[in-house]
C-alpha positions as CSV (number, residue, x, y, z in Angstrom):
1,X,22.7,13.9,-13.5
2,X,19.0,12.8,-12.1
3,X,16.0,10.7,-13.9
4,X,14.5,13.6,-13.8
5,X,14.8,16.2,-16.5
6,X,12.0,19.1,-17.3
7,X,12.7,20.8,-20.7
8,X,9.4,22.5,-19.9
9,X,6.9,23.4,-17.4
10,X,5.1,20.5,-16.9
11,X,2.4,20.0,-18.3
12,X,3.9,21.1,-21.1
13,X,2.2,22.5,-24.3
14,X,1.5,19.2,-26.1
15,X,0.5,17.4,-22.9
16,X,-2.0,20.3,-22.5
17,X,-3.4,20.2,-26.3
18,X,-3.9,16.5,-26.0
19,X,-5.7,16.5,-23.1
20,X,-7.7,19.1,-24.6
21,X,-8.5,16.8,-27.2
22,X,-9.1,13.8,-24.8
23,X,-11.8,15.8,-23.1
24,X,-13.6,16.6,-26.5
25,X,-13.3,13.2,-27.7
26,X,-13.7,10.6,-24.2
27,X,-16.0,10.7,-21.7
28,X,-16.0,12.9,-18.6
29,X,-17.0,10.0,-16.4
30,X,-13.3,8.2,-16.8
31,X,-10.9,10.4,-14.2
32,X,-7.5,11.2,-15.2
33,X,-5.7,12.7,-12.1
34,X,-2.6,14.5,-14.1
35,X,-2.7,16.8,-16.6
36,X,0.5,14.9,-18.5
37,X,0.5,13.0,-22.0
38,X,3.1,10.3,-21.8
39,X,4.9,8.9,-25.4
40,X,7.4,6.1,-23.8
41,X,8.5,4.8,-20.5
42,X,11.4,2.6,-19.2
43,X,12.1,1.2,-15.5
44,X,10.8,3.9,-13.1
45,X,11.2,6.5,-15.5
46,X,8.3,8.2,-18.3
47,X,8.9,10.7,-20.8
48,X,6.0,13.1,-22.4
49,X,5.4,14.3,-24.8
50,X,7.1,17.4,-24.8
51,X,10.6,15.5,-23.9
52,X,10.4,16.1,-20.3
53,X,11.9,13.2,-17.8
54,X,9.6,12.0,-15.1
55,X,9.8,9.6,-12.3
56,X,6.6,7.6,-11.6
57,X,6.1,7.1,-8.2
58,X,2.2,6.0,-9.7
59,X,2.9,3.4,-11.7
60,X,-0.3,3.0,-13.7
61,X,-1.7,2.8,-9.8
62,X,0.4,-0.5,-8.9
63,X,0.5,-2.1,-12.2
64,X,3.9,-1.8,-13.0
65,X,6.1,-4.1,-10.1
66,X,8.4,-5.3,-12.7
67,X,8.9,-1.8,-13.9
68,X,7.5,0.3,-17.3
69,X,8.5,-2.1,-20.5
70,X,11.0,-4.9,-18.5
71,X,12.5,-6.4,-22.3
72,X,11.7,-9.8,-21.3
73,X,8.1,-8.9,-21.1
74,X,8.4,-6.9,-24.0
75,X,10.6,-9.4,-26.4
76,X,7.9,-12.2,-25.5
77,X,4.9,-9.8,-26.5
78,X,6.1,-9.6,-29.8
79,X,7.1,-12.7,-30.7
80,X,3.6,-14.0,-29.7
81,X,2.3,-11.4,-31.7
82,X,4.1,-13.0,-34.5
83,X,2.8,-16.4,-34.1
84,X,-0.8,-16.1,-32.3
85,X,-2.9,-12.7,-31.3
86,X,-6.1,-14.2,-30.3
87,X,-7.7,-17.6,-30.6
88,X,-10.4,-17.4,-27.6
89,X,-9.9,-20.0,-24.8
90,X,-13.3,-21.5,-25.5
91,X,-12.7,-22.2,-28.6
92,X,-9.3,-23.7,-28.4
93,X,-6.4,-23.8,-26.0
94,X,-2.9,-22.2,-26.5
95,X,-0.1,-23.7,-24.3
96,X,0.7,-20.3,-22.8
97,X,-2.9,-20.0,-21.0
98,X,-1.7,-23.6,-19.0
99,X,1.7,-22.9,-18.6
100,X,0.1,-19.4,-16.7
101,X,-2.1,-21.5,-14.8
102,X,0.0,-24.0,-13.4
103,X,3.1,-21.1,-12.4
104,X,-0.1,-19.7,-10.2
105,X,-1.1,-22.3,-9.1
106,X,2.5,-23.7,-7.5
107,X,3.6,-20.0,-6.6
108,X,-0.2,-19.5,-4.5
109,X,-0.1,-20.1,-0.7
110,X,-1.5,-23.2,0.4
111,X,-0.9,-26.7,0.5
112,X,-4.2,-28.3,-1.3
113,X,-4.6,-28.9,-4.8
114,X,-5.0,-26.0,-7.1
115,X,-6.9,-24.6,-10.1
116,X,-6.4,-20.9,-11.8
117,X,-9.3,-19.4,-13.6
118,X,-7.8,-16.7,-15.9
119,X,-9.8,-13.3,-16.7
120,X,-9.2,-10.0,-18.2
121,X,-9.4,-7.6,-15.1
122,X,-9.4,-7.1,-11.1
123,X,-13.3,-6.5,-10.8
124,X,-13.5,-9.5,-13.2
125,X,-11.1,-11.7,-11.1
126,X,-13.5,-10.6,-7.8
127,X,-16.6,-11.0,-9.2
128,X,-15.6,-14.6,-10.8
129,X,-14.3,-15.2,-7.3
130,X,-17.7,-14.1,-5.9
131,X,-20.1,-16.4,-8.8
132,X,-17.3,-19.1,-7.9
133,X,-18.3,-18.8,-3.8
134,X,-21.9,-18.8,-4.2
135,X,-21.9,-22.0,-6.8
136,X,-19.3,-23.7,-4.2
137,X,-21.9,-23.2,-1.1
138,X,-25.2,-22.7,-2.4
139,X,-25.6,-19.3,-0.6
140,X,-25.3,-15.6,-1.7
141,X,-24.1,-13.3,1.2
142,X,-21.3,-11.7,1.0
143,X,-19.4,-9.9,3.6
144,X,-16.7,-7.1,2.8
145,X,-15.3,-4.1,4.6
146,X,-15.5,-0.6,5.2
147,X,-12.9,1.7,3.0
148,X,-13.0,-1.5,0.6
149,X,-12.2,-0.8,-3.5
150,X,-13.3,-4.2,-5.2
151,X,-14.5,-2.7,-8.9
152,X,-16.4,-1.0,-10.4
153,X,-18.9,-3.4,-12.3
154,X,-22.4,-3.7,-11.1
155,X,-21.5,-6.6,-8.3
156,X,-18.0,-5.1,-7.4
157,X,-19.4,-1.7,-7.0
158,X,-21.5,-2.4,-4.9
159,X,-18.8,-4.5,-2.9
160,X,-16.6,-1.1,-2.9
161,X,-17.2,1.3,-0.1
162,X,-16.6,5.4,-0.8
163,X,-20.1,6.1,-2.4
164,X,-19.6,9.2,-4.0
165,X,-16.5,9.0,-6.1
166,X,-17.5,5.3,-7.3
167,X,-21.4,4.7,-6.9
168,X,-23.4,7.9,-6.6
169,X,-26.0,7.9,-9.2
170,X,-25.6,4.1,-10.4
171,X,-27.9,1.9,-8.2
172,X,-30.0,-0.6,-7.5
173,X,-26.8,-2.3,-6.6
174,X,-26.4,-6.2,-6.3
175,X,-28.3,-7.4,-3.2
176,X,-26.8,-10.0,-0.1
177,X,-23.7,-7.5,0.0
178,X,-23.0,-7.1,4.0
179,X,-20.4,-4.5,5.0
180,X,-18.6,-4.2,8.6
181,X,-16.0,-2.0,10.0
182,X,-11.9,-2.6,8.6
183,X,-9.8,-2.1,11.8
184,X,-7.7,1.2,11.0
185,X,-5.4,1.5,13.7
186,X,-5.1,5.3,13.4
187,X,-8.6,6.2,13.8
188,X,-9.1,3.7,16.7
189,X,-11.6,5.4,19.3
190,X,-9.4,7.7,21.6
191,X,-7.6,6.2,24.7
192,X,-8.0,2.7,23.2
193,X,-4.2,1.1,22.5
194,X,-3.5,-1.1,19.5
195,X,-4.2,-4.3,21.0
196,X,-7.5,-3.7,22.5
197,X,-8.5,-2.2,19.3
198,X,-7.6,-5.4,17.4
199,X,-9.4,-7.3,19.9
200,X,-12.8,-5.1,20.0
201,X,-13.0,-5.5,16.0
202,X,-12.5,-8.7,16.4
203,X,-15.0,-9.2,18.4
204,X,-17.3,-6.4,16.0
205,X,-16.8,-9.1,13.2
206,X,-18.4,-11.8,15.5
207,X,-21.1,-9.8,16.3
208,X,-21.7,-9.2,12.8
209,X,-22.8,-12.9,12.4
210,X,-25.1,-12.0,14.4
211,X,-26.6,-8.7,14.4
212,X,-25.8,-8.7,9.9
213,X,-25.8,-11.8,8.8
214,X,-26.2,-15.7,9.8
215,X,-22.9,-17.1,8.7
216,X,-25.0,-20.3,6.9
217,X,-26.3,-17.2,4.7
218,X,-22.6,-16.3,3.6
219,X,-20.7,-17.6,0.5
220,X,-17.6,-15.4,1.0
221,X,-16.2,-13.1,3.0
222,X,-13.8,-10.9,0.8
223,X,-10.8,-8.7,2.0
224,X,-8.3,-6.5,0.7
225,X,-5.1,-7.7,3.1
226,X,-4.0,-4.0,2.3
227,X,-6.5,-1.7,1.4
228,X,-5.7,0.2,-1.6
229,X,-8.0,2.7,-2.5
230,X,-8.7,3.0,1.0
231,X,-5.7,4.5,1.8
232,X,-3.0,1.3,2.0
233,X,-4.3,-0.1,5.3
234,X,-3.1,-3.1,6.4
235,X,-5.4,-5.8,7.9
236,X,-4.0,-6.6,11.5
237,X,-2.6,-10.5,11.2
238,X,-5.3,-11.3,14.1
239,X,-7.8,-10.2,12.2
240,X,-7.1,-12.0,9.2
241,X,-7.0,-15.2,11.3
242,X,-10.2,-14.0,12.9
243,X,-11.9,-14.0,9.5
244,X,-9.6,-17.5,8.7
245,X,-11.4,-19.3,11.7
246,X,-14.8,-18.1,11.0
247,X,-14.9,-18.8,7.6
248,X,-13.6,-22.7,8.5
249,X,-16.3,-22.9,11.2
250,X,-18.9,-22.1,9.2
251,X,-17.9,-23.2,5.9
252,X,-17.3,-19.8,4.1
253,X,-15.1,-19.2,1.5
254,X,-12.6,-16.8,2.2
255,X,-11.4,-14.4,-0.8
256,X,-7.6,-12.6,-0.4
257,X,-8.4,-9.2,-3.1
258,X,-4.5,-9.3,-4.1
259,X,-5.1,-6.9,-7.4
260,X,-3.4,-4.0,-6.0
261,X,-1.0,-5.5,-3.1
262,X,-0.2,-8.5,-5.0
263,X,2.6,-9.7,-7.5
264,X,5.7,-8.3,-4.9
265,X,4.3,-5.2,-4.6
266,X,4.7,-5.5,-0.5
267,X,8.0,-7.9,-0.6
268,X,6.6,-10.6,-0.8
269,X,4.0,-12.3,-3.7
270,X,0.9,-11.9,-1.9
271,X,0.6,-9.4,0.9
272,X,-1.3,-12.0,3.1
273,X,1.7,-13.8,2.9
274,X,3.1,-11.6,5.6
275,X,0.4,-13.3,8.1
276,X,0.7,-16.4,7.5
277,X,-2.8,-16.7,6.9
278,X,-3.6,-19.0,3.7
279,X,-7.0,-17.8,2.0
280,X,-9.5,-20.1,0.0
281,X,-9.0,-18.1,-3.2
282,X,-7.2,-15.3,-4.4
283,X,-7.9,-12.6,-6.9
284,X,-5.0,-10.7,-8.5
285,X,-4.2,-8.4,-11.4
286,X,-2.5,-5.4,-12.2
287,X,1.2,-5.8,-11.8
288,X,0.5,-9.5,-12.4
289,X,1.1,-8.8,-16.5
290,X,3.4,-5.6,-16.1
291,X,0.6,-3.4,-18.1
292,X,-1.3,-6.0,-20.2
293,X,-4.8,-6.5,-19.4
294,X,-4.9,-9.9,-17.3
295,X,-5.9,-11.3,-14.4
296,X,-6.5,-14.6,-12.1
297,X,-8.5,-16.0,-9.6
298,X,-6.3,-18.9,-8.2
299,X,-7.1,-21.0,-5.4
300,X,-8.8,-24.4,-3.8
301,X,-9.4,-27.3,-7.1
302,X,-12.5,-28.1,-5.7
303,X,-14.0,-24.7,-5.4
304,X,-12.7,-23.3,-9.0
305,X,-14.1,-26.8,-10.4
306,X,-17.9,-25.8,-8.6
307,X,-19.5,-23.2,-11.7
308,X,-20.9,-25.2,-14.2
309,X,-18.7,-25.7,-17.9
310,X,-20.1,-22.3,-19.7
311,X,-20.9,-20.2,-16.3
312,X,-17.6,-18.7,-16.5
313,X,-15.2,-17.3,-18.9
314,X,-15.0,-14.4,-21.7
315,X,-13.9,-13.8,-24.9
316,X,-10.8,-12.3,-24.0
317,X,-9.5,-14.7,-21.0
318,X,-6.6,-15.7,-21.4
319,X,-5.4,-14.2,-24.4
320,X,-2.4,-14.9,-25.7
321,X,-0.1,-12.0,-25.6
322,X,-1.4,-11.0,-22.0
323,X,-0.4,-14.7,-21.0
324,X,2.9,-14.4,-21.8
325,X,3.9,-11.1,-20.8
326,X,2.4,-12.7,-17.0
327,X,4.8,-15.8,-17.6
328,X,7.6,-13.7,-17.9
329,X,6.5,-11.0,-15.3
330,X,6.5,-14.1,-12.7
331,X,9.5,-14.8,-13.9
332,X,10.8,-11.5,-12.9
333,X,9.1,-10.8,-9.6
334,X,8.7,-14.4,-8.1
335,X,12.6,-14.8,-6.8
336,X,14.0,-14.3,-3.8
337,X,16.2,-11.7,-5.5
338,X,13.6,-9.4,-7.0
339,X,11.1,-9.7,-3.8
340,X,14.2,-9.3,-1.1
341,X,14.9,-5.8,-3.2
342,X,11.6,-4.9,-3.1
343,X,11.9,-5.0,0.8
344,X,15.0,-3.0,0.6
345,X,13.0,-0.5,-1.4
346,X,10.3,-0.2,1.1
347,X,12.9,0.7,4.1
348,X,14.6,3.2,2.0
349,X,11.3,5.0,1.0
350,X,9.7,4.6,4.6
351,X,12.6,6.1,6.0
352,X,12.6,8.8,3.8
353,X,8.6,9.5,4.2
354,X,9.1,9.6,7.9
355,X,12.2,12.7,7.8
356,X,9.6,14.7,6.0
357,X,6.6,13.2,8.1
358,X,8.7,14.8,11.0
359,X,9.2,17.9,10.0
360,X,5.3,18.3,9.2
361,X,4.1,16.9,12.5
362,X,0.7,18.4,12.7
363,X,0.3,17.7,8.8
364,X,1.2,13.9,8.3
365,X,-0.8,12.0,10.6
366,X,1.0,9.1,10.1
367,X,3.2,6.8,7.2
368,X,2.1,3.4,6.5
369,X,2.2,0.5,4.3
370,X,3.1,-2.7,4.1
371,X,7.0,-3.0,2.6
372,X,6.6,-0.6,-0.4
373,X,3.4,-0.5,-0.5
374,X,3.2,3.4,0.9
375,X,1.1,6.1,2.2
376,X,1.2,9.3,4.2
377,X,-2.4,10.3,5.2
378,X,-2.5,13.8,5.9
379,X,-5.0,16.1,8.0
380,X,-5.6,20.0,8.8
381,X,-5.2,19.6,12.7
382,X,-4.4,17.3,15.7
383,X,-8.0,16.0,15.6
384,X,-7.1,14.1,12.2
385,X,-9.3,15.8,10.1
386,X,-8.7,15.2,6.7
387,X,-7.2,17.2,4.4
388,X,-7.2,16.6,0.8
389,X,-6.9,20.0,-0.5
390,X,-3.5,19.6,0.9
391,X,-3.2,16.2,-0.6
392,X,-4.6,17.5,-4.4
393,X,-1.9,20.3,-3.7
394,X,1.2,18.0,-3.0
395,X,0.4,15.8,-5.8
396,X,0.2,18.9,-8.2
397,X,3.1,20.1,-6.9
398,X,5.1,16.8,-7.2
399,X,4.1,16.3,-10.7
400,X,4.8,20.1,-11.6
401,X,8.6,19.2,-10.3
402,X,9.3,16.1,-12.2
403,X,7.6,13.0,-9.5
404,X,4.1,11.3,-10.7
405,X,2.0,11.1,-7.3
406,X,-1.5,10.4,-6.9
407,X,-4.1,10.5,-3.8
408,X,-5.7,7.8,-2.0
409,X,-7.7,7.2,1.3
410,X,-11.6,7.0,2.8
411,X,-11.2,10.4,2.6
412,X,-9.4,11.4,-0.2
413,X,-6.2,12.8,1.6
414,X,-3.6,10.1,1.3
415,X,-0.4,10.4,-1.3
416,X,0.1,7.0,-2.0
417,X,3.6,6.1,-3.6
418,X,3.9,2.8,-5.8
419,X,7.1,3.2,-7.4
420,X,8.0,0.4,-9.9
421,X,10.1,-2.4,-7.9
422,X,13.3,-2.3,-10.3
423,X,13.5,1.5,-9.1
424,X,17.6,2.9,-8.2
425,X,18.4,3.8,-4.7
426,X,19.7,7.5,-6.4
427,X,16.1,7.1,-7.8
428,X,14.4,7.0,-4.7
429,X,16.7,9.9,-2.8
430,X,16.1,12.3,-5.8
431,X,12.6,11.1,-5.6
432,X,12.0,11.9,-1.9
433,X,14.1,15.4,-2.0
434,X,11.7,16.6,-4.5
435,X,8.8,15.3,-2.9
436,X,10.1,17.2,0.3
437,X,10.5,20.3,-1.3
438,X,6.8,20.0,-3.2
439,X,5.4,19.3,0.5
440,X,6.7,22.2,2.0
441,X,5.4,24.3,-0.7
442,X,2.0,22.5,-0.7
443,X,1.7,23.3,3.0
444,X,2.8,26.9,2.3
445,X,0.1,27.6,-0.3
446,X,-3.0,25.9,1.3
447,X,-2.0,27.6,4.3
448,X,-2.0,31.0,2.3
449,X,-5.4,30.6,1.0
């Protein structure tokens, strides 16, 4: 018998009447891409509320490495609860917060002394890392990329690229934000071959000292080592060095956004890890406290040391029960045996992405990722114009079937998969023979329309 187990059409009834009763009672502005009401989850699996088994190839969008409720994480959560909910960093210190701060700080890349500012959330972690920058160097620029999802306060919206889905309607936005191209391979001018591609953006991101901004006018230059939101892109190694060596020349400050790619999620920690490149600082979140709200910025001593006492912090920051549900989700993820599965589970789900990839040719433009970090990006024709009808329609029907999938991309028309890590090899074949059969019937209907 499978993970997956419907008792009902899904969603089923009391999914539907409580998301009835979300929309009446929560704002319209929030998005909620599935029409499911979940009651409990374990490992990669989720059950709603009408008793129906699903597995979660969404994983509250990459939060969940160490999988839905790993008991360690939840057996240290509760104890804490027991002893100490709250006391406010500012106010006092609990022992958790430093024990946090110093497992980042030795498992970070780098070999320079290190300091860990602790925070509540990924566009808090970016924009701490971005007021950290500018007090470090004295200047405000800031240089990100195109398809880039850094937040969605006032500073990291405007540091996030897609303008209608995340800024449309909310401007001004923050000013000395400077924005040049990301190098996606696929969509590399016609006739041009990887390398040269590499090589011409590389030269684009000189230029853009230039013709953009002077580089004594930056404070950071931020990147996403895999793009998330922007449709799990990863950044060519010689571009990452590109930005390495500029930023050292010039005495920028170069920010790794890890929230999404980070904490295993690619086989390794960090996903810049894979290039060898070491950044300045590093931002992270998400899977970093298997569901609790926490996050980090983590990097050089002498630049986390440069905001003045009182410039940084929040109420919330490391609270206790979110600090120890990280120390134990490190525990988890940070070992060779945990990261070199999470490898293993990247090959097995590439390989089965690119069977169905192949029978859908014209369709799936391509599968990519960075270990199990995965996308297909699919498009209406040969010209790779993008398609997400067909995307919203292979979600749906993933989700109708039993398999939580959700859309990604630039263009909206990317299925990204981020499975939780601890996730079965049965789990993954059941996974990808329903997500075969939901594609072929995705492409049948949008074609019948």
């Amino acid at each position: 018998m499978g993970s997956i187990h419907l008792v009902t059409h899904v969603p089923g009834p009391k999914s539907v009447d409580i998301v009835a009763r979300r929309r009446a009672a929560m704002s319209n502005g929030a998005a909620f891409l599935t029409e499911l009401a979940i009651e409990s989850a374990a490992g990669a699996v989720v059950t709603d509320v009408d008793g129906n088994r699903l597995l979660d190839f969404a994983g509250g969008i990459g939060v969940l490495a160490a999988g839905h409720c790993p008991p360690a994480v939840v057996d240290a959560i509760q104890s804490q609860a027991g002893d100490l909910m709250h006391i406010c960093n500012i106010v006092a210190t609990h022992e958790a917060s430093v024990e946090l701060a110093e497992a980042l700080n030795a498992a970070a890349p780098g070999d320079f002394d290190k300091k860990c500012m602790l925070m509540n959330s990924g566009a808090e972690a970016v924009e701490s890392a971005v007021k950290i920058a500018r007090a470090a160097t004295g200047r405000a620029g800031v240089l990100v990329f195109e398809g880039a999802y850094h937040g969605r306060t006032n500073m990291t919206m405007s540091m996030t690229s897609k303008y209608s889905l995340f800024k449309k309607g909310f401007g001004p936005f923050a000013s000395e934000v400077y924005r040049v191209p990301f190098p996606n391979i696929l969509r590399r001018p016609a006739g041009t071959d990887v390398d040269e591609f590499i090589d011409w953006s590389v030269q684009r991101l000189h230029d853009a000292m230039i013709g953009f901004v002077d580089p004594t006018a930056l404070a950071a230059v931020v990147i996403e080592p895999v793009q998330g939101e922007g449709g799990f892109i990863p950044a060519p190694p010689r571009f990452l060095e590109a930005i390495r060596q500029i930023c050292d020349t010039h005495g920028i400050v170069m920010v790794a956004d890890e929230v999404q790619a980070g904490f295993g999620r690619t086989g390794r920690l960090f996903s810049i890890e894979h290039s060898g490149v070491v950044p300045d600082l590093i931002t992270m979140a998400k899977s970093m406290g298997s569901g609790m709200p926490i996050s980090a910025v983590v990097g050089r001593a002498d630049l986390l040391d440069a905001p003045h006492p009182g410039g940084m912090g929040g109420t919330y920051s490391g609270n206790p029960l979110a600090c120890v549900a990280a120390l134990e989700t490190i525990k988890i993820v940070n070992t060779p045996e945990f990261l070199n599965r999470a490898t293993e589970v990247g090959e097995r789900l590439r390989a089965g992405l690119e069977l169905i990839a192949a029978k859908h040719p014209v369709r799936v433009a391509e599968v990519r990722g960075l270990g199990p970090m995965l996308a297909m990006e699919l498009v209406a024709d040969n010209a790779l114009t993008p398609d997400p009808d067909l995307t919203a329609a292979v979600t749906k029907a993933t989700t109708a079937r039993g398999l939580i999938t959700i859309r990604a991309g630039l263009f909206g028309n990317c299925v990204r998969f981020l499975p939780p890590l601890t996730i079965t090899d049965e789990q993954i074949d059941e996974a990808l023979a329903l997500l075969d059969d939901a594609f072929s019937a995705a492409v049948a209907e949008v074609k019948a329309r």
